[in-house]
PDB file as gemmi writes it, atoms N, CA and C in Angstrom:
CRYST1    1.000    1.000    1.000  90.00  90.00  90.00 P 1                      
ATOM      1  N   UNK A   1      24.294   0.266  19.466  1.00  0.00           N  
ATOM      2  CA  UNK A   1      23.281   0.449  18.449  1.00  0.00           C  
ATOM      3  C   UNK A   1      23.603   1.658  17.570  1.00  0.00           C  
ATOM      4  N   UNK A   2      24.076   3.094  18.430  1.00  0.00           N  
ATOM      5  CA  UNK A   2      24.316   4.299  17.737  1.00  0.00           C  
ATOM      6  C   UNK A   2      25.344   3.565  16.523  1.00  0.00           C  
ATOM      7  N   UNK A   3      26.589   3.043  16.811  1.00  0.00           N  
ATOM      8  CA  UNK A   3      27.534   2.714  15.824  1.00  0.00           C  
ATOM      9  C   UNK A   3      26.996   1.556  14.822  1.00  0.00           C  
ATOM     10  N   UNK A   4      26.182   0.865  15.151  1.00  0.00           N  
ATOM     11  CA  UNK A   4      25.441  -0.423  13.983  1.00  0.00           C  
ATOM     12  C   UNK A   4      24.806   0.679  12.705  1.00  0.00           C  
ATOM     13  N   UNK A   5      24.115   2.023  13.512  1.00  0.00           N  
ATOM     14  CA  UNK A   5      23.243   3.183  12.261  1.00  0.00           C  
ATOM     15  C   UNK A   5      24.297   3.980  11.479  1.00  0.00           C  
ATOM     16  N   UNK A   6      26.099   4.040  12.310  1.00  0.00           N  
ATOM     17  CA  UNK A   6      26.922   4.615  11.408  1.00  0.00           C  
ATOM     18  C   UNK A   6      27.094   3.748  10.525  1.00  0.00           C  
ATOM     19  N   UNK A   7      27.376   2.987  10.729  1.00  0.00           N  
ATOM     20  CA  UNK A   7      28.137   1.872   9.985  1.00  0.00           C  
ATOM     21  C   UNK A   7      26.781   1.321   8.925  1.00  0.00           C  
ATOM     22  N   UNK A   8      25.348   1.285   8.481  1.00  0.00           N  
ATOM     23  CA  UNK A   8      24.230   1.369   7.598  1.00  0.00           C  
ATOM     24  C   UNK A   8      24.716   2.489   6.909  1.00  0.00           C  
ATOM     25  N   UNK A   9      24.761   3.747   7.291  1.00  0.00           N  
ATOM     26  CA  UNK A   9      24.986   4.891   6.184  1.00  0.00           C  
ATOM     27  C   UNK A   9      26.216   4.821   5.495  1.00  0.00           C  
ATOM     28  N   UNK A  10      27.188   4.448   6.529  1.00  0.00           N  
ATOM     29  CA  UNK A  10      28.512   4.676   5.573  1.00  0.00           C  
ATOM     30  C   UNK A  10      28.362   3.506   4.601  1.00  0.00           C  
ATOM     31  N   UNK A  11      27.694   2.306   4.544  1.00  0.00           N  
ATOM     32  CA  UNK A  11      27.672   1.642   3.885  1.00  0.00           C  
ATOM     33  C   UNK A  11      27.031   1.832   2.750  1.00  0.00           C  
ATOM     34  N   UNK A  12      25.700   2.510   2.855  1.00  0.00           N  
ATOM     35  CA  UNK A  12      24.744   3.199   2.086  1.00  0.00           C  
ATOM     36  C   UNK A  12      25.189   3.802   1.303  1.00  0.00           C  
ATOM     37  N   UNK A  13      26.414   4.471   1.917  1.00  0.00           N  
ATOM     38  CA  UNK A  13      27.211   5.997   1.203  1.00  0.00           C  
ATOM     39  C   UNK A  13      28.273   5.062   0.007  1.00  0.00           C  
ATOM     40  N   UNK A  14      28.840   4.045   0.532  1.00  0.00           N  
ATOM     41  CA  UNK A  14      29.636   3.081  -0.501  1.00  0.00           C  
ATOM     42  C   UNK A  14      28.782   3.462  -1.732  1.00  0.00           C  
ATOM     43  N   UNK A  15      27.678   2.249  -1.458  1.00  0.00           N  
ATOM     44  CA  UNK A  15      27.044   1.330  -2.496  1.00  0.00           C  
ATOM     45  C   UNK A  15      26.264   2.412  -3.371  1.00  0.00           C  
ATOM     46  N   UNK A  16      25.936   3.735  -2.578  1.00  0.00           N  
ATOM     47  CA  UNK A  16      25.588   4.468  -3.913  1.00  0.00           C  
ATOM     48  C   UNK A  16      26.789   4.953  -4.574  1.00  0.00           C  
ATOM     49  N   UNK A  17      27.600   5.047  -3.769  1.00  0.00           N  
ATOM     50  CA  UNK A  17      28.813   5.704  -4.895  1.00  0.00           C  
ATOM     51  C   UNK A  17      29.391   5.117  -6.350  1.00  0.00           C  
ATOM     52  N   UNK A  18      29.213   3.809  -5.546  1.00  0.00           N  
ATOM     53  CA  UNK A  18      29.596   2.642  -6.129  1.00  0.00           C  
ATOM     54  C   UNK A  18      28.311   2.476  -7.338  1.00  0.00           C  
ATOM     55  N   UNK A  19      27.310   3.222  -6.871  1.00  0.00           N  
ATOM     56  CA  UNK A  19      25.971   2.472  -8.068  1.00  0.00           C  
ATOM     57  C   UNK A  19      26.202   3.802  -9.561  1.00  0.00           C  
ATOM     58  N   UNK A  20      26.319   5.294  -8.732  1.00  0.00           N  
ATOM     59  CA  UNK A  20      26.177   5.970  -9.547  1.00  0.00           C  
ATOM     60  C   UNK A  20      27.330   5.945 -10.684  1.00  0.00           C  
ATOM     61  N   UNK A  21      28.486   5.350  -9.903  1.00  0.00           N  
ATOM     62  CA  UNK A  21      30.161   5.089 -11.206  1.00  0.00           C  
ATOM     63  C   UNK A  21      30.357   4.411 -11.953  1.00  0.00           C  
ATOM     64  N   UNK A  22      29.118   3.233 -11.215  1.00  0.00           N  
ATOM     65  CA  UNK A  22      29.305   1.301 -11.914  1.00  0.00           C  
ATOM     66  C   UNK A  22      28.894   1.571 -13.707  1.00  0.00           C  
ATOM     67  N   UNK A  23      29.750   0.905 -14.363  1.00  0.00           N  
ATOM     68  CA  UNK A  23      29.497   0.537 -15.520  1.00  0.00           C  
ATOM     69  C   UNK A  23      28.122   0.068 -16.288  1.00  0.00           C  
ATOM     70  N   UNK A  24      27.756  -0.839 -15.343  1.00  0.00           N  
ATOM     71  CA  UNK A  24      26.525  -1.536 -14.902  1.00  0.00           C  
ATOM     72  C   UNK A  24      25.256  -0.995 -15.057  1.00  0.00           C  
ATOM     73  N   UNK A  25      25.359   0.328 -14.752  1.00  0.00           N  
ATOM     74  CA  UNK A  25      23.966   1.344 -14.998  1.00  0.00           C  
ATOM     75  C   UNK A  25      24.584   2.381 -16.492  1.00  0.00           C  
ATOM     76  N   UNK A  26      24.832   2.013 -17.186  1.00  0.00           N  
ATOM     77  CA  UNK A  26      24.979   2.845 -18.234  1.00  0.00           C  
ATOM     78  C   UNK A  26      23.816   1.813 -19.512  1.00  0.00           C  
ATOM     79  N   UNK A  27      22.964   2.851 -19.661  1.00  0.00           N  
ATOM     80  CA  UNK A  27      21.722   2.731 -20.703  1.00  0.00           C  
ATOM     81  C   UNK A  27      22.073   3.387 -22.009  1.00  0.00           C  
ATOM     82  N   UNK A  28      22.103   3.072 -22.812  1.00  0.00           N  
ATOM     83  CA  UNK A  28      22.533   3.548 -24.136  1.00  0.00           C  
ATOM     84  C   UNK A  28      23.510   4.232 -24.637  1.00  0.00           C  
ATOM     85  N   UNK A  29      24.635   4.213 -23.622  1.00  0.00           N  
ATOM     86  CA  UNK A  29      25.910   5.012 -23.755  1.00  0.00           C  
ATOM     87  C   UNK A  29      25.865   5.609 -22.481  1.00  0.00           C  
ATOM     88  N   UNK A  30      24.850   6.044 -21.838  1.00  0.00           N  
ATOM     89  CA  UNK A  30      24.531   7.363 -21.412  1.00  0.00           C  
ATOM     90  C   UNK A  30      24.679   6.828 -19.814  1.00  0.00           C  
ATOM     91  N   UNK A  31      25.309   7.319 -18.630  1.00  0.00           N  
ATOM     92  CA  UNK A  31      25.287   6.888 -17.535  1.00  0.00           C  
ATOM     93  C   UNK A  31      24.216   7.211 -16.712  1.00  0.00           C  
ATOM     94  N   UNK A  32      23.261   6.281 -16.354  1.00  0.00           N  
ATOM     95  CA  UNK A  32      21.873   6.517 -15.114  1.00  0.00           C  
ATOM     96  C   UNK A  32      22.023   5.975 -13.968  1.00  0.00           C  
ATOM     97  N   UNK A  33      21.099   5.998 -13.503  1.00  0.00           N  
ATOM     98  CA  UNK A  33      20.744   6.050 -11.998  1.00  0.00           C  
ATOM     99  C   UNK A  33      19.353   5.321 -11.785  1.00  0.00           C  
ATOM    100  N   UNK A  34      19.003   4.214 -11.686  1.00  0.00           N  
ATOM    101  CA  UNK A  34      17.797   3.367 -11.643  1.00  0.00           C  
ATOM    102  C   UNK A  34      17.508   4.089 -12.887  1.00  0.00           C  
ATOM    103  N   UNK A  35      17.655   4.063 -13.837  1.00  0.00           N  
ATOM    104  CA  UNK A  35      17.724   4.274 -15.439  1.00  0.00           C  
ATOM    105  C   UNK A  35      17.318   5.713 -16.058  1.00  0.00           C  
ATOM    106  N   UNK A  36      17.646   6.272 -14.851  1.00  0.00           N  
ATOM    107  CA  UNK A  36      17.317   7.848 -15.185  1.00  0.00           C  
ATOM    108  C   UNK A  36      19.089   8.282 -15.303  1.00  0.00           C  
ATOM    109  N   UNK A  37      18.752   9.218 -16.643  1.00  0.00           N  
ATOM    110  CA  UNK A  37      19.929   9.802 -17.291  1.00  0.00           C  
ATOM    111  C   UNK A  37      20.339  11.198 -16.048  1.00  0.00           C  
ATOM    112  N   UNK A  38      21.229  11.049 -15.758  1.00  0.00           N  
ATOM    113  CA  UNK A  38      22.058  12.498 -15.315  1.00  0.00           C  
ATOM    114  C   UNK A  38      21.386  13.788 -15.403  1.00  0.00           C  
ATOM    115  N   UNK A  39      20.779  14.338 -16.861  1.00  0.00           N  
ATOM    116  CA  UNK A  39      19.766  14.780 -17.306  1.00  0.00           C  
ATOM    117  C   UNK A  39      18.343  14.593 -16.909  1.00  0.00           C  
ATOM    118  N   UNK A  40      17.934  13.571 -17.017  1.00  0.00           N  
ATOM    119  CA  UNK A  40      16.690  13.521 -16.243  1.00  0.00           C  
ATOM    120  C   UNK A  40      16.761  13.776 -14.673  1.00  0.00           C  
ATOM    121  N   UNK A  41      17.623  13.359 -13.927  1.00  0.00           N  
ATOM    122  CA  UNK A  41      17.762  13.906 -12.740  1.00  0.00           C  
ATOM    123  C   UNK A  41      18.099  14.999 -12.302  1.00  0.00           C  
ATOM    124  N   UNK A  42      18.570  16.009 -13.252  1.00  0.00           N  
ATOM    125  CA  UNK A  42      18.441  17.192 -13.028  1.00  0.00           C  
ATOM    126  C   UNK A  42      17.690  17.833 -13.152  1.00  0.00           C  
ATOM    127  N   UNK A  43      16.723  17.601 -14.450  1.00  0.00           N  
ATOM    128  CA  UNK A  43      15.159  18.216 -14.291  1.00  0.00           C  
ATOM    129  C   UNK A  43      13.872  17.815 -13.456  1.00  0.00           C  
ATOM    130  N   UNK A  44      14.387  16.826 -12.357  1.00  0.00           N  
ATOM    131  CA  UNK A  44      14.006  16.436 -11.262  1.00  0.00           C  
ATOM    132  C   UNK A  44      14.218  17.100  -9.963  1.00  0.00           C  
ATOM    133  N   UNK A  45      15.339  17.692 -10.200  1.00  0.00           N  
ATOM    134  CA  UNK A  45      15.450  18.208  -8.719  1.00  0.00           C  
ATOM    135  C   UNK A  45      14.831  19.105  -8.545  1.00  0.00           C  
ATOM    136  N   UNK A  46      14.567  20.377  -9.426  1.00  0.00           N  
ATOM    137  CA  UNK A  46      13.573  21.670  -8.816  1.00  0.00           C  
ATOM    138  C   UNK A  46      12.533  21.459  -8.368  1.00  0.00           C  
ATOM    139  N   UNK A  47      12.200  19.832  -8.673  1.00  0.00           N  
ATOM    140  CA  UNK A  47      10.174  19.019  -8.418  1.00  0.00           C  
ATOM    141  C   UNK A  47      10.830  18.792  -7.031  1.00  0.00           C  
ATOM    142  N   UNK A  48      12.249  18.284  -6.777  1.00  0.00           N  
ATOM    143  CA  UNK A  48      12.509  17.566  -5.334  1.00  0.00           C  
ATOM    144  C   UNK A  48      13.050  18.791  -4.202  1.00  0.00           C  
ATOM    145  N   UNK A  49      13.132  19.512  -4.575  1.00  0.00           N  
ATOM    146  CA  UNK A  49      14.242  19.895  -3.078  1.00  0.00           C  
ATOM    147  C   UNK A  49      13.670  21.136  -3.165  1.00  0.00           C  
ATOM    148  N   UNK A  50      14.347  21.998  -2.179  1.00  0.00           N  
ATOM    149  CA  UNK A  50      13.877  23.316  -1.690  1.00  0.00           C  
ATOM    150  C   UNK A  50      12.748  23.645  -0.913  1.00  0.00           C  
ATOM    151  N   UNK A  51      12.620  24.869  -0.416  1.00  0.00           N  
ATOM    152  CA  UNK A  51      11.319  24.892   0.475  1.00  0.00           C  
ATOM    153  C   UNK A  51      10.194  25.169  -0.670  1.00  0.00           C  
ATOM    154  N   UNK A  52      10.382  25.864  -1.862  1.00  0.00           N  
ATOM    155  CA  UNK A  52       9.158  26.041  -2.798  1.00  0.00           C  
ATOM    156  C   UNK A  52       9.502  25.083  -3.587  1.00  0.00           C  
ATOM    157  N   UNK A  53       9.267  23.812  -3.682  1.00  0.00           N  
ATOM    158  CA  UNK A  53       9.317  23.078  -4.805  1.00  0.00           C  
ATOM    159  C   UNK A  53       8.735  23.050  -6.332  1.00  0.00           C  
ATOM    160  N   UNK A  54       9.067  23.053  -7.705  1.00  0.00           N  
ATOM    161  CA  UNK A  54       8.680  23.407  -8.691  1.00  0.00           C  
ATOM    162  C   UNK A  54       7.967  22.284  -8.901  1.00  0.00           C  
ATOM    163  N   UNK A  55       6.473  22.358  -9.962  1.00  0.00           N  
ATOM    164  CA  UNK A  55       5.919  21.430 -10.600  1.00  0.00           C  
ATOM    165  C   UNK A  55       7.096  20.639 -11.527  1.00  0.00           C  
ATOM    166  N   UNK A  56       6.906  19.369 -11.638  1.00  0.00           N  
ATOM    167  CA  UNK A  56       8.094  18.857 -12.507  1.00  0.00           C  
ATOM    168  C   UNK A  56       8.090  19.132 -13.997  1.00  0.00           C  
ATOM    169  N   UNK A  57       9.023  19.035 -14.526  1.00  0.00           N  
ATOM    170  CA  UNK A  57       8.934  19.470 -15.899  1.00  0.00           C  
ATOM    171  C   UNK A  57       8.636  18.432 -16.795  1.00  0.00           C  
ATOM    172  N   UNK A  58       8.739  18.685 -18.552  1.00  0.00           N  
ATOM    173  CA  UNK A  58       7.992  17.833 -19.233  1.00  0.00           C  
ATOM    174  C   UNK A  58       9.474  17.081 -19.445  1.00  0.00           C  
ATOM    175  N   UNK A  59      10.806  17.148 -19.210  1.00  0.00           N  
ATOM    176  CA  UNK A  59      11.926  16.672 -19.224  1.00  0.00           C  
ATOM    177  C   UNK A  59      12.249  15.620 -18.058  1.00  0.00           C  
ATOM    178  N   UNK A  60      11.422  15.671 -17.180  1.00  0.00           N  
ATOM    179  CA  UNK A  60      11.527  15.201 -15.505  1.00  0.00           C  
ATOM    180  C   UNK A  60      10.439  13.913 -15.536  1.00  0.00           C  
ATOM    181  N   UNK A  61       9.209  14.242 -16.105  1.00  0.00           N  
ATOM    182  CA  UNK A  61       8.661  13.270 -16.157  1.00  0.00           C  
ATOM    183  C   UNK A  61       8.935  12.454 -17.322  1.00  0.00           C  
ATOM    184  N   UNK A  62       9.046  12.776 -18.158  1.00  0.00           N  
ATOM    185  CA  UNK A  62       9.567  11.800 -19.137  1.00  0.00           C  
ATOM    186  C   UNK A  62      10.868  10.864 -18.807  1.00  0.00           C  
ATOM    187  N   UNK A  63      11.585  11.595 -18.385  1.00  0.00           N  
ATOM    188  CA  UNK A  63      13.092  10.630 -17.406  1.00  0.00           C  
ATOM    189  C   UNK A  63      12.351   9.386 -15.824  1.00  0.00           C  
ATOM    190  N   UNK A  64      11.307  10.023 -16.081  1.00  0.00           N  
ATOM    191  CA  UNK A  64      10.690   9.265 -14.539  1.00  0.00           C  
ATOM    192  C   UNK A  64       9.801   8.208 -15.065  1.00  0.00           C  
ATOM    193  N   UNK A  65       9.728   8.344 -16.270  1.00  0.00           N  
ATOM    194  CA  UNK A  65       8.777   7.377 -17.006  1.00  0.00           C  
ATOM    195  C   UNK A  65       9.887   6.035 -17.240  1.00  0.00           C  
ATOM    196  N   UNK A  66      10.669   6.495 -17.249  1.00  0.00           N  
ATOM    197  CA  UNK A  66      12.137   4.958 -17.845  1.00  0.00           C  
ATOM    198  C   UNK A  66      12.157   4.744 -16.582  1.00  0.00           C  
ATOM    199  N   UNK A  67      12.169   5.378 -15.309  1.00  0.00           N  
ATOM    200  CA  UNK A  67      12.602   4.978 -14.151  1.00  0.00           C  
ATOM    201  C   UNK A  67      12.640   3.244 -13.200  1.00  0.00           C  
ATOM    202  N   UNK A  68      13.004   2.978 -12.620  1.00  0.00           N  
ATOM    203  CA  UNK A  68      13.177   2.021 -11.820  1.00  0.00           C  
ATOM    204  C   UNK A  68      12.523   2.286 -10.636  1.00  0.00           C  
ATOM    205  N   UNK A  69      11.462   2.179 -10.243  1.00  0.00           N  
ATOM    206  CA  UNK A  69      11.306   2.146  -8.943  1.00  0.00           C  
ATOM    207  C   UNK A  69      11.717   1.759  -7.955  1.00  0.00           C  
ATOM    208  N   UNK A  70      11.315   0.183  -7.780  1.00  0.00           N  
ATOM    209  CA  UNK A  70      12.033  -0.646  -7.082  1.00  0.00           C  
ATOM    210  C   UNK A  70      13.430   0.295  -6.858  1.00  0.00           C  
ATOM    211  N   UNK A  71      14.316   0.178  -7.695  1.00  0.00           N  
ATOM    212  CA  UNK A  71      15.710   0.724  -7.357  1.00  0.00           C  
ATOM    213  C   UNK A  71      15.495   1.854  -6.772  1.00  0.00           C  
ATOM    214  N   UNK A  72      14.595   2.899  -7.092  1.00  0.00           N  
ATOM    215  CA  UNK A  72      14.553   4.039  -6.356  1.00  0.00           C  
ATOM    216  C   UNK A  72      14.140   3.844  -4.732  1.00  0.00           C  
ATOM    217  N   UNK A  73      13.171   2.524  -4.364  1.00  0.00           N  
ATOM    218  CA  UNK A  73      12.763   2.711  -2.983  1.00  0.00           C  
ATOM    219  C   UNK A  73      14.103   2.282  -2.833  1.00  0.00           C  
ATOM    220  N   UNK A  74      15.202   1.388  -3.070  1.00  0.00           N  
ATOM    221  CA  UNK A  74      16.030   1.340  -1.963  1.00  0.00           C  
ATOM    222  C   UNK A  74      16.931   2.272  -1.265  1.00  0.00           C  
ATOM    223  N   UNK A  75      16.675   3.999  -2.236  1.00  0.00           N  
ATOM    224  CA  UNK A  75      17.374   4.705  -1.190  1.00  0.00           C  
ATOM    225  C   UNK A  75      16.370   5.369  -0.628  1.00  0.00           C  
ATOM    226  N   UNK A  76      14.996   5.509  -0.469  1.00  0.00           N  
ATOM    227  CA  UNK A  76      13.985   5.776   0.393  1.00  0.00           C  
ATOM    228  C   UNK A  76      14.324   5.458   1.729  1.00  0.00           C  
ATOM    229  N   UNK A  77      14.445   4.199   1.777  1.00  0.00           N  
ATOM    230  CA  UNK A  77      14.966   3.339   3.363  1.00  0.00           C  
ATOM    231  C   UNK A  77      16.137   3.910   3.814  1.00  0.00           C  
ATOM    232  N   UNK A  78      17.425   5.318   2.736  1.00  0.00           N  
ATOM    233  CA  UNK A  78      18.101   6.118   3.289  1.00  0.00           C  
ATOM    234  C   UNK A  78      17.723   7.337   3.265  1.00  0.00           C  
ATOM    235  N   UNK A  79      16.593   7.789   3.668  1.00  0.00           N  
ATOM    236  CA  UNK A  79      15.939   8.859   3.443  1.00  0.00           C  
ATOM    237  C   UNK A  79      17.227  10.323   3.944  1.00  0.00           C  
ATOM    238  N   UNK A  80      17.841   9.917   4.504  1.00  0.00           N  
ATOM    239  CA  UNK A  80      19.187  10.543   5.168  1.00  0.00           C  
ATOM    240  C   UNK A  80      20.042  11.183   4.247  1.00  0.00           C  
ATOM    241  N   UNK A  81      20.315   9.897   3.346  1.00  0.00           N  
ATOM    242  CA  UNK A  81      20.983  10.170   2.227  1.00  0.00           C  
ATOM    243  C   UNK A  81      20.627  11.445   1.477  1.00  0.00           C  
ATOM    244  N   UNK A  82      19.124  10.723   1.057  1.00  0.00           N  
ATOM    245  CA  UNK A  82      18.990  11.663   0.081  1.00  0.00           C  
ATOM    246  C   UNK A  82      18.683  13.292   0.326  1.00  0.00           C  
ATOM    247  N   UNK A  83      18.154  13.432   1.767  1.00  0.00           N  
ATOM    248  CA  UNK A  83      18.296  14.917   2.199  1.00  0.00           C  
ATOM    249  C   UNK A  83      19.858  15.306   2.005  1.00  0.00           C  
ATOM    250  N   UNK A  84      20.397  14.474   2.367  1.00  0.00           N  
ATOM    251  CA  UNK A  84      22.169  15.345   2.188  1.00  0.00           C  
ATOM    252  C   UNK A  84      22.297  15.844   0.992  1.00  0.00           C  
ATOM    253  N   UNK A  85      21.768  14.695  -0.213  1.00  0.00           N  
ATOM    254  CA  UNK A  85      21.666  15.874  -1.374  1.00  0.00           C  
ATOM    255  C   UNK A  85      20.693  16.920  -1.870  1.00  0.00           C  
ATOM    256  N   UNK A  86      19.854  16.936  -0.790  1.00  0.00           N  
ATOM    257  CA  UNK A  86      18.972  17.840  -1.060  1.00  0.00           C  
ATOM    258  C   UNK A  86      17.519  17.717  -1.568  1.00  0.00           C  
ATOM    259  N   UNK A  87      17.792  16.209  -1.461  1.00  0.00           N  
ATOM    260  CA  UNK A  87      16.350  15.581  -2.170  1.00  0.00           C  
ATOM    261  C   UNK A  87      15.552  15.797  -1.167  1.00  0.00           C  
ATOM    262  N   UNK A  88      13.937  16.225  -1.206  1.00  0.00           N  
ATOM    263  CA  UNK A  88      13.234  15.510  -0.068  1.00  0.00           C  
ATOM    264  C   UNK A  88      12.425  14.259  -0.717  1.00  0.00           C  
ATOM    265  N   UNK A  89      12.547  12.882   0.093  1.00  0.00           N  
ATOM    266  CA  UNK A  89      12.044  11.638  -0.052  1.00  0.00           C  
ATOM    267  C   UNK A  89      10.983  12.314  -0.681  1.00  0.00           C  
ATOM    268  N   UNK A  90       9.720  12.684   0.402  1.00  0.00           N  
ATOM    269  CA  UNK A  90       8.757  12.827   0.231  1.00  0.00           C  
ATOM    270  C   UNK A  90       8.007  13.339  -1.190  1.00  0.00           C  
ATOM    271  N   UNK A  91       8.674  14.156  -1.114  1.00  0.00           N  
ATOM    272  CA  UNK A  91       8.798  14.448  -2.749  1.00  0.00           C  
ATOM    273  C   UNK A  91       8.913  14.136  -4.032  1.00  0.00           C  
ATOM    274  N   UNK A  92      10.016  12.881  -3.705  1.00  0.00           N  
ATOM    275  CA  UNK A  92      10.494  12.162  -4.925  1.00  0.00           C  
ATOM    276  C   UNK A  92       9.613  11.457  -4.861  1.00  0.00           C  
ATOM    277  N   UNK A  93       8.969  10.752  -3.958  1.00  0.00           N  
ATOM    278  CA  UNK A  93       8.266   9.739  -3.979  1.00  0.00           C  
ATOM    279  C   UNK A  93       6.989  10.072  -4.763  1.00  0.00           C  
ATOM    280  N   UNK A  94       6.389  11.351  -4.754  1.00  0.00           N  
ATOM    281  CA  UNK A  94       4.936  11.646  -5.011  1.00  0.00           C  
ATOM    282  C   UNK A  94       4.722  12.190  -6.655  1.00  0.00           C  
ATOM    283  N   UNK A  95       6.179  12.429  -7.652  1.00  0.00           N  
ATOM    284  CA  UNK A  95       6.894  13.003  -8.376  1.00  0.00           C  
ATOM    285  C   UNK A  95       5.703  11.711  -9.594  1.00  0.00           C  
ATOM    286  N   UNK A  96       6.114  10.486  -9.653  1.00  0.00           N  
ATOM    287  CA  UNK A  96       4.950   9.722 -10.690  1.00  0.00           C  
ATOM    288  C   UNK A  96       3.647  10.250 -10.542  1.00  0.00           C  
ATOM    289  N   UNK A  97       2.825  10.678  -9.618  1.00  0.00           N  
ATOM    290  CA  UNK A  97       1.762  10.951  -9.678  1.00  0.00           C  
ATOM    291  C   UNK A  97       1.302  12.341 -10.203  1.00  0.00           C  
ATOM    292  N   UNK A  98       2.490  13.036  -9.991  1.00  0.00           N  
ATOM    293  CA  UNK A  98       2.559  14.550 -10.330  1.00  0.00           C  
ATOM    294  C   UNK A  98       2.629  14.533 -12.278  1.00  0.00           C  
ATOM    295  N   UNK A  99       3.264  13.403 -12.515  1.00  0.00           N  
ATOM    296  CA  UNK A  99       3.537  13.165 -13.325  1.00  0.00           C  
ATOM    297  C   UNK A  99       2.854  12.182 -14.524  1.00  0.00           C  
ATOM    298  N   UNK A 100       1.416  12.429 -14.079  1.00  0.00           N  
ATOM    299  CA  UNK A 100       0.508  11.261 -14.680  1.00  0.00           C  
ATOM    300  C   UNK A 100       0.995  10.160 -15.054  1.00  0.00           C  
ATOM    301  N   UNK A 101       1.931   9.839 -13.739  1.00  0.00           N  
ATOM    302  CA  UNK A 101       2.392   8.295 -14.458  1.00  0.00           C  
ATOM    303  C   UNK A 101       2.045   7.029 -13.741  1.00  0.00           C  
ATOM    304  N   UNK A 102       0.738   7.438 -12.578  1.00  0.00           N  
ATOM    305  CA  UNK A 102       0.207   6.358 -11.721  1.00  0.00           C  
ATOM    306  C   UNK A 102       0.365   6.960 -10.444  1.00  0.00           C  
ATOM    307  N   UNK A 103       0.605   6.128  -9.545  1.00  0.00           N  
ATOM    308  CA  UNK A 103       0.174   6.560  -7.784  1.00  0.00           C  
ATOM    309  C   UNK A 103       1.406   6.654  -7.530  1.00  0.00           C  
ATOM    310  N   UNK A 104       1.406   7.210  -6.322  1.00  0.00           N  
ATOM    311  CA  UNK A 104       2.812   7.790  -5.739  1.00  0.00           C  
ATOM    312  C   UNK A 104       3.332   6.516  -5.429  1.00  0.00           C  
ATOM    313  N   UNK A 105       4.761   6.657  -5.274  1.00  0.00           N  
ATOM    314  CA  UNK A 105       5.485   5.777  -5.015  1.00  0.00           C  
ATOM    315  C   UNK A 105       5.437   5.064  -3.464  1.00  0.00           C  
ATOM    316  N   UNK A 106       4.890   3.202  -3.478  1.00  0.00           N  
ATOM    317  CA  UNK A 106       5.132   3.099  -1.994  1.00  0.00           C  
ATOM    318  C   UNK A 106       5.998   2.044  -2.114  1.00  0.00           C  
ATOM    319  N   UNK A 107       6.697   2.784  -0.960  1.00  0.00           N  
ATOM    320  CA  UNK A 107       7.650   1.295  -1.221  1.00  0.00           C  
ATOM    321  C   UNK A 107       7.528   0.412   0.593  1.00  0.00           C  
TER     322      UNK A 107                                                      
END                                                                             
């Protein structure tokens, strides 16, 4: 079983690599991520990570407004992942509501 949960992440670890390089997600020139620009995900992270997390900015929610949800819960279900980069889930998830853009994210 331990090796069936390596073998989910490393796979996990592919298919995002594979999502963030793919051609496939490029929106107006510009390369995204469930349709958030590079840029918008950077004025996302001070809302996501750290032990004092920042209110999000007016750059963060506006990038979260184009967002994909759906695409975003599927790395929720790697909540693993995204701590490695520093994200906390929990966080990202609650980031629309912070963001007067509706209820937190359930996926």
């Amino acid at each position: 079983m331990e090796a069936y949960k390596k073998l989910v992440v490393i796979v996990a670890l592919v298919l995002l690599t594979l999502a963030i390089e793919s051609e496939a997600l490029l929106v107006n020139n510009e390369q995204s991520f469930c349709r958030m620009t590079k840029e918008g995900l950077n004025a996302c992270a001070p809302a996501v990570s750290g032990q004092n997390p920042l209110p999000p900015s007016a750059l963060c929610c506006s990038a979260l407004s184009m967002a994909d949800f759906q695409c975003l819960c599927l790395f929720k279900k790697y909540s693993n992942l995204l701590s490695a980069y520093g994200i906390d889930p929990n966080l990202a998830m609650q980031l629309p509501a912070k963001c007067n853009l509706g209820q937190p994210i359930r996926c």
